[in-house]
C-alpha positions in Angstrom: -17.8 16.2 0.6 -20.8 18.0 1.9 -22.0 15.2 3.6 -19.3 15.6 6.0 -20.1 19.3 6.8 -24.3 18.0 7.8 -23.5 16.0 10.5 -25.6 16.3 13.7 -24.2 15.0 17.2 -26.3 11.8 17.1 -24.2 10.9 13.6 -20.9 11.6 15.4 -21.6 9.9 17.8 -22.5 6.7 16.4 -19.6 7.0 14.3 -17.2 7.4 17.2 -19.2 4.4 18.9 -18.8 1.8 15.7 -15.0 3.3 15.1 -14.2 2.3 19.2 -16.1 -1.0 18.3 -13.9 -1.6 15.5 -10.9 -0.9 16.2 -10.7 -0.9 20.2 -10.1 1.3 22.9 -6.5 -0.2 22.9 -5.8 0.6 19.5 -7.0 4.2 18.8 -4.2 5.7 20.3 -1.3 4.1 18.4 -4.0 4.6 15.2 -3.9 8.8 16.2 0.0 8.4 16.9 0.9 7.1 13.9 -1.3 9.3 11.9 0.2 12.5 13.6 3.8 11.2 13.0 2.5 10.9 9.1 0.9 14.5 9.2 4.5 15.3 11.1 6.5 14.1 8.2 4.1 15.9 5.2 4.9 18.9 6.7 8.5 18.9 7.6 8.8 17.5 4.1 6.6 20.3 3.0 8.9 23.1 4.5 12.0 21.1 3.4 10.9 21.5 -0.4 9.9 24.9 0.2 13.0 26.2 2.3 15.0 24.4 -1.0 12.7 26.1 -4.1 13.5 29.5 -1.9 17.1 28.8 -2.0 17.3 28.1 -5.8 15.5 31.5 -6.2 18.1 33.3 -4.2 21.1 31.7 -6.1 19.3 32.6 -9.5 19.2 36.0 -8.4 22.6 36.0 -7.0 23.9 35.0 -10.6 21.6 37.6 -12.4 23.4 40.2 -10.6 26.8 39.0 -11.0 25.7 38.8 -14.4 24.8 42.2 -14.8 28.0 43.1 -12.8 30.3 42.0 -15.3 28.3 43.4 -18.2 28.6 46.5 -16.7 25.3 47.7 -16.3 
């Protein structure tokens, strides 16, 4: 992992020159559109899990106090 944090300018640029090489100047686009729908999704999924874990904890807490309602306390 730190190997990615030493690179120099002459390393990122050979890598962006072999990856254009590769892949194509055509191609890098749809590759960097398709990878930000896919980052899209993880998040939206992401907040969807999280907006449902926060609604579970507000029903809990609704019933606790319904609970504690009827007990009389």
């Amino acid at each position: 992992m730190l190997f990615f944090f030493n690179l120099g300018g002459g390393e990122i640029f050979i890598i962006v020159l072999f990856v254009l090489l590769f892949f194509g100047s055509k191609r890098i686009p749809e590759m960097m559109r398709g990878m930000g729908k896919g980052i899209r999704m993880f998040k939206d999924a992401t907040q969807d899990i999280q907006q449902d874990i926060e609604d579970s904890v507000k029903d809990v807490k609704k019933d606790i106090d319904e609970t504690k309602k009827k007990i009389g306390k």
